[in-house]
KOLMAR-945167 format. One record per residue (C-alpha): residue number from 1; residue in three letters; chain; y, z, x. Coordinates in steps of 0.001 Angstrom, whole numbers. Example, Ala and Ser with C-alpha at 12.3 -4.5 7.8 and 13.67 -1.06 7.14 Angstrom:
! residues 2
{1, 'ALA', 'A', {-4500, 7800, 12300}}
{2, 'SER', 'A', {-1060, 7140, 13670}}
//
This chain:
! residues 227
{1, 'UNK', 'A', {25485, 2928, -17762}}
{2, 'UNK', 'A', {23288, 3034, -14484}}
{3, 'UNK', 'A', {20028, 3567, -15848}}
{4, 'UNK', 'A', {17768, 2028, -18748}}
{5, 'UNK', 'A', {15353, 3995, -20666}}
{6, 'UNK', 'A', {13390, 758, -21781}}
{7, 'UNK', 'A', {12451, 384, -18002}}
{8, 'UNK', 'A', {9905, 2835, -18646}}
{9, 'UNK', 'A', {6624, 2292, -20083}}
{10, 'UNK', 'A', {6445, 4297, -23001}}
{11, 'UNK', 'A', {3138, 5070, -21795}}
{12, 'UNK', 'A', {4358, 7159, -18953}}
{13, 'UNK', 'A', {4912, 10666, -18901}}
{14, 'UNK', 'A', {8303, 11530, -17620}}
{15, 'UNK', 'A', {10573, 14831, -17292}}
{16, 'UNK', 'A', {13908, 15340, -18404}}
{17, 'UNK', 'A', {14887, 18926, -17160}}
{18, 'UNK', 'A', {17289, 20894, -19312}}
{19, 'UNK', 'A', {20869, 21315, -17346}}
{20, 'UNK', 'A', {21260, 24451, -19523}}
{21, 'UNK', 'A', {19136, 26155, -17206}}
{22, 'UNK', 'A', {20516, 25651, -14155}}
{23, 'UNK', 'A', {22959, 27521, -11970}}
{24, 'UNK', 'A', {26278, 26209, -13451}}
{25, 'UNK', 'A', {27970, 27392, -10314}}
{26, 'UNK', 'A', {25751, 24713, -7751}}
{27, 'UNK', 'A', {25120, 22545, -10128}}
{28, 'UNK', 'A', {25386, 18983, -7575}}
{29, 'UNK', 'A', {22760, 21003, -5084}}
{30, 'UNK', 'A', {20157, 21498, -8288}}
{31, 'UNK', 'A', {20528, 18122, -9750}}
{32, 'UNK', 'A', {19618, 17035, -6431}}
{33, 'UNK', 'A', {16994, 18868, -6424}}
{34, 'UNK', 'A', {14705, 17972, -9542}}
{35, 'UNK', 'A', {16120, 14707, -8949}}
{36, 'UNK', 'A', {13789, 15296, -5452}}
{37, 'UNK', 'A', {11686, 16480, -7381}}
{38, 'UNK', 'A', {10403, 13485, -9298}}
{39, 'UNK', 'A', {12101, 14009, -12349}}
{40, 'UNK', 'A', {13213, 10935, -13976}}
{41, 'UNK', 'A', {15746, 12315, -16611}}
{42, 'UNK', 'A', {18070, 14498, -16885}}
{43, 'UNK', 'A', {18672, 16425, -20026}}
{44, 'UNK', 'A', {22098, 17509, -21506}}
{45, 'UNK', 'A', {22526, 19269, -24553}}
{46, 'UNK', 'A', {25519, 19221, -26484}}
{47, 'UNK', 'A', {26222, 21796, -28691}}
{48, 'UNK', 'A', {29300, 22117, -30874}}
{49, 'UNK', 'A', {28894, 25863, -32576}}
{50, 'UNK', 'A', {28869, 24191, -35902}}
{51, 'UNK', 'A', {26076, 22194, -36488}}
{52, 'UNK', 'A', {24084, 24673, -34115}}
{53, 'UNK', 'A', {25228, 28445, -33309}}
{54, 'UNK', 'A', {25875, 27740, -29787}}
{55, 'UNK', 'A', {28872, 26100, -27218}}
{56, 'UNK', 'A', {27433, 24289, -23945}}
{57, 'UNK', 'A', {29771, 21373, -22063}}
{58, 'UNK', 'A', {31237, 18238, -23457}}
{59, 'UNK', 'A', {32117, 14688, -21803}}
{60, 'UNK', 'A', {34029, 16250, -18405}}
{61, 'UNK', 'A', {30832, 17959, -17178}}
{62, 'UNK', 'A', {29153, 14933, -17739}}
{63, 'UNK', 'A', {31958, 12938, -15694}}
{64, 'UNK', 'A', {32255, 15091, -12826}}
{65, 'UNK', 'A', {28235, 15363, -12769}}
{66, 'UNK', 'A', {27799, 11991, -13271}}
{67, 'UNK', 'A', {29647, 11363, -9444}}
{68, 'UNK', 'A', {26375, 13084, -8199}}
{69, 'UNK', 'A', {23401, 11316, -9481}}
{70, 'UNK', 'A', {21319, 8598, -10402}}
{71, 'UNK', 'A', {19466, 9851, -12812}}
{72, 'UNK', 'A', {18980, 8558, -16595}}
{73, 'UNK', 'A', {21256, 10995, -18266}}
{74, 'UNK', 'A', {19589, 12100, -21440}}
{75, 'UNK', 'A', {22820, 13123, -23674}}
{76, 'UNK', 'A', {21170, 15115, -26849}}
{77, 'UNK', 'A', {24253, 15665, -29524}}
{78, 'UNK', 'A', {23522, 18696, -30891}}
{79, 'UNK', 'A', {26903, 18013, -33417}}
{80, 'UNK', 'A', {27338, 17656, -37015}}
{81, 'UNK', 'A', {29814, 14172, -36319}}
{82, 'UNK', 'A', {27699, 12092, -33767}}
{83, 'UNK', 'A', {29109, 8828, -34955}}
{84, 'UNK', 'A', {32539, 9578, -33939}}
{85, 'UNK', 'A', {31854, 10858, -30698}}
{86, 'UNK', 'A', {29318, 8954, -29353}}
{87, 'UNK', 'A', {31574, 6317, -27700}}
{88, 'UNK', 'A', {33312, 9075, -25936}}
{89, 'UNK', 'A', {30128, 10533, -24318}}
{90, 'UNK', 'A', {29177, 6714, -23407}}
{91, 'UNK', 'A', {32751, 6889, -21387}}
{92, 'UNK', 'A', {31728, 10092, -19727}}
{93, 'UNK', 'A', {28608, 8937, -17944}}
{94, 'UNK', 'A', {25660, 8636, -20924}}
{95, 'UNK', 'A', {22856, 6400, -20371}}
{96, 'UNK', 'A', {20881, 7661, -23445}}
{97, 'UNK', 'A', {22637, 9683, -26767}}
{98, 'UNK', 'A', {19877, 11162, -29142}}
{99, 'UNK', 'A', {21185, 12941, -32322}}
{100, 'UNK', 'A', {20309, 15030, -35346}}
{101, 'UNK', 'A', {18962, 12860, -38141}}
{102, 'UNK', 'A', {20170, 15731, -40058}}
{103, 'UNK', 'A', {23932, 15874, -38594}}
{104, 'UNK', 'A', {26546, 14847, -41508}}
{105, 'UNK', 'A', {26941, 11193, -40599}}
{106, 'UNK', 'A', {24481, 8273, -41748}}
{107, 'UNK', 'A', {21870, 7441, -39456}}
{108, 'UNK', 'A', {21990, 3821, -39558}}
{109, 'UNK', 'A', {25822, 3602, -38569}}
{110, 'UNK', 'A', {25280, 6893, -35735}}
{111, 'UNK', 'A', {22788, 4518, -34173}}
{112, 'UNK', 'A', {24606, 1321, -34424}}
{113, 'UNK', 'A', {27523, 2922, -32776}}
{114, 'UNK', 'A', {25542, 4165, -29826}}
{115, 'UNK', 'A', {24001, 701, -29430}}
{116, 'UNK', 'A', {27858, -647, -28938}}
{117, 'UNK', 'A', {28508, 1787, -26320}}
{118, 'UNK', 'A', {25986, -51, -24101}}
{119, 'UNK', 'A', {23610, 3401, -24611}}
{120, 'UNK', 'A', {20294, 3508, -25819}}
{121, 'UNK', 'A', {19848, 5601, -29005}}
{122, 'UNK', 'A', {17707, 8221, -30043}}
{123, 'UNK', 'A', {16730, 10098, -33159}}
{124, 'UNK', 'A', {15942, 14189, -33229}}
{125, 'UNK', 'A', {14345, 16181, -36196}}
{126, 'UNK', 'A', {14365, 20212, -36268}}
{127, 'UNK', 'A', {11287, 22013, -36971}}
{128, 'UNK', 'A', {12220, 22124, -40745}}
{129, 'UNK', 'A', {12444, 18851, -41072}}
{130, 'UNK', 'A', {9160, 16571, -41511}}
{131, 'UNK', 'A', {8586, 13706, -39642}}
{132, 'UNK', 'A', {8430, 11703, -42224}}
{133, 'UNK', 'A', {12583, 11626, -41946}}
{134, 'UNK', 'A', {12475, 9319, -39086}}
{135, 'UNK', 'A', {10288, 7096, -40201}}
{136, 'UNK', 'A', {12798, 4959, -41619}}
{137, 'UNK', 'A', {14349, 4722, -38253}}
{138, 'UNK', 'A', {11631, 4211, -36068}}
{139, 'UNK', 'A', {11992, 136, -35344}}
{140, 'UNK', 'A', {16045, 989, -34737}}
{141, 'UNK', 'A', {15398, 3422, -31769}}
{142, 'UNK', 'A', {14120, 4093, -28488}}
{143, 'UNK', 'A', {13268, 7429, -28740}}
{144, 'UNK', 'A', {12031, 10224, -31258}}
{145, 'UNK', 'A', {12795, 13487, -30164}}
{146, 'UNK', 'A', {10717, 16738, -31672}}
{147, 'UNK', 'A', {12449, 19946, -30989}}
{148, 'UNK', 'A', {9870, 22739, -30244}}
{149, 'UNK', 'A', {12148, 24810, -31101}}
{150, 'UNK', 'A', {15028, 26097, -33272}}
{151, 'UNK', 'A', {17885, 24146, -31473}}
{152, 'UNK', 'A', {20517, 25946, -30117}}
{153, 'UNK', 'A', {19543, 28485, -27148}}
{154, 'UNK', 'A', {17260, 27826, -23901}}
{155, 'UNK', 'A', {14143, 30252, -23094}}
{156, 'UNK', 'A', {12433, 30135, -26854}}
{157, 'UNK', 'A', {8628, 30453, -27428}}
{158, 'UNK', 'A', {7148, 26720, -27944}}
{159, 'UNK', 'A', {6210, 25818, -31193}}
{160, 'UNK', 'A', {2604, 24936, -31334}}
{161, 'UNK', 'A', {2419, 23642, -35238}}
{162, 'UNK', 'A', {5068, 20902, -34091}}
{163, 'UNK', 'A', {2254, 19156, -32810}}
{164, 'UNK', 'A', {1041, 17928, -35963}}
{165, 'UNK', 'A', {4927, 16667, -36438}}
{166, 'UNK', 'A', {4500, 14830, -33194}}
{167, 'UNK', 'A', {1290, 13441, -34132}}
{168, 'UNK', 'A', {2266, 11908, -37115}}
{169, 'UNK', 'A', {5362, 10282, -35376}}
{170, 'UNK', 'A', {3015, 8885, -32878}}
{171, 'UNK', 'A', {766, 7372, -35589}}
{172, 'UNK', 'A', {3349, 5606, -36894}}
{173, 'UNK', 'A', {4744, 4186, -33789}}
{174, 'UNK', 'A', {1145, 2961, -33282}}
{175, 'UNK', 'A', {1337, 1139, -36430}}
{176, 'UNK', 'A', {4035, -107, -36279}}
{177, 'UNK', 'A', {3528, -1449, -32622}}
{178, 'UNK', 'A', {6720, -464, -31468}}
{179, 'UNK', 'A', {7986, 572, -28148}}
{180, 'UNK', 'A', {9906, 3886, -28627}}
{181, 'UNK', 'A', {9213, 7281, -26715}}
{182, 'UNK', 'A', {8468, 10466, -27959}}
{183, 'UNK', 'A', {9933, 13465, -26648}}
{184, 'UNK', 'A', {9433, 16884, -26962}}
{185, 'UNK', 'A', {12401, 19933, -26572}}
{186, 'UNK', 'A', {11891, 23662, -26563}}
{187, 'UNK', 'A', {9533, 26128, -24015}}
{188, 'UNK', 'A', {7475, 23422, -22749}}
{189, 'UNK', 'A', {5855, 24261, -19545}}
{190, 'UNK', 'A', {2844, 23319, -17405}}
{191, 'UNK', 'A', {54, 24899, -19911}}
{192, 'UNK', 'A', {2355, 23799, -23378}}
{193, 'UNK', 'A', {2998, 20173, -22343}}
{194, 'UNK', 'A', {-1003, 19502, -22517}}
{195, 'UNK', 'A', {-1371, 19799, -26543}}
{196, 'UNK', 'A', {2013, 17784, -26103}}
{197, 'UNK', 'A', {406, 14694, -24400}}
{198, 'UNK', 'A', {-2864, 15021, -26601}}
{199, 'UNK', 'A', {-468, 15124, -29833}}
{200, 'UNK', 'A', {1298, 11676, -28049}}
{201, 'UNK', 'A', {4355, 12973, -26448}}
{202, 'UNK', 'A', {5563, 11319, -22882}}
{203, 'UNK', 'A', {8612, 12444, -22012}}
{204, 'UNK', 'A', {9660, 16310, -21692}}
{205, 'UNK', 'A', {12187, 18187, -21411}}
{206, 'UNK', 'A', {12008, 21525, -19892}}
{207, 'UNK', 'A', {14188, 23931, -18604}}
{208, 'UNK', 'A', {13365, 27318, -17281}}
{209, 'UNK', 'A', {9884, 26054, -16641}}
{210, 'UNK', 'A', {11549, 23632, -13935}}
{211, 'UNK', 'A', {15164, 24996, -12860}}
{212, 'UNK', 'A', {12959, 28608, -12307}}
{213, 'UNK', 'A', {10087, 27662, -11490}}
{214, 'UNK', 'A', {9033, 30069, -8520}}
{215, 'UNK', 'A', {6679, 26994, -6327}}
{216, 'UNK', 'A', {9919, 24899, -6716}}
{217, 'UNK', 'A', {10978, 22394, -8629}}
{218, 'UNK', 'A', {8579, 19399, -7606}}
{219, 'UNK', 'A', {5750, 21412, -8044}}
{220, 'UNK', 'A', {6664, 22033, -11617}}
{221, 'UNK', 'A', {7583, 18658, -12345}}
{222, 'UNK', 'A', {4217, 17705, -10882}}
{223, 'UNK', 'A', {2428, 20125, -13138}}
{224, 'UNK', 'A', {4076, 18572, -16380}}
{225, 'UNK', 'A', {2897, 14878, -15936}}
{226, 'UNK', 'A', {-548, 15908, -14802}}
{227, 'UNK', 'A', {-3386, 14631, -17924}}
//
């Protein structure tokens, strides 16, 4: 592990761009450049066509990437076994492993086993699932993550009613007075990250809106951390 999430204020806003939309055939030269760009994350989803209807990359993309940057890689298991690959992931170049609290293993143990690896650990709910799922989790984490979408495939419409979902995550943070981030996944861009950070978000993850962006990447990065 070369980076540490809990370095970060969890009152800063920070960007995790989505490698899904990149150009997989360059992909050193546009790491380099959001990591240029100001981005502090970098975002890796992991799909295994099960437990979402999608394929994406696995550990070796993440090793040979991993020669090429400095950035906090932001591994997001999109898998129905977390627990038993987690350690694997860790291996490959993972600074951070977020899962599904509805994947098919037991929270508690998915999150104990990332903590082994030397990662920091994350939860992730669905849109169909209420927030009130994580709650039980929240003082075990470091991060919440809120897909804004239906998980699977980059480019969606954001989900405005998530907010509320964020909101009440948020709230209960706050009450608790714990320090864990809240992230947000799915068509976030420069005018949908603003009910975002009203709702209590700070760190976001954005794809298209970043890798495409026509005024460049550090431009767009710039536009998503701006109150």
């Amino acid at each position: 592990m070369i980076a540490d999430l809990r370095k970060f204020d969890c009152g800063d806003l920070l960007v995790s761009p989505s490698l899904l939309a990149a150009d997989f055939a360059r992909l050193d030269s546009e790491i380099a450049r959001v990591e240029k760009g100001g981005a502090e994350l970098l975002h890796l989803d992991v799909m295994d066509g099960h437990f979402v209807p999608n394929l994406s990359f696995g550990g070796p993309v993440i090793t040979s990437i991993r020669k090429v940057s400095k950035l906090l890689f932001d591994v997001h298991l999109m898998i129905s076994h977390p627990e038993k690959y987690a350690a694997s992931f860790a291996k490959a170049g993972a600074d951070h492993i977020t899962f599904h609290v509805e994947s098919d293993d037991d929270p508690e143990a998915v999150i104990r086993t990332i903590r082994e690896t030397g990662c920091t650990a994350g939860i992730c709910v669905k849109p169909k699932t209420p927030a009130e799922a994580v709650f039980p989790y929240l003082d075990k984490v470091d991060m919440v993550l809120v897909m804004t979408v239906e998980p699977g495939f980059g480019g969606q419409k954001f989900m405005a009613d998530m907010m509320s979902k964020v909101q009440a995550i948020r709230q209960e943070i706050d009450r608790k007075s714990l320090k864990v981030h809240l992230e947000v996944d799915g068509g976030v861009d420069r005018e949908t990250v603003k009910p975002c950070i009203a709702a209590g978000a700070n760190i976001f993850v954005a794809g298209t809106s970043v890798f495409r962006a026509p005024d460049g990447a550090e431009a767009a990065i710039a536009g998503l951390k701006h109150r």
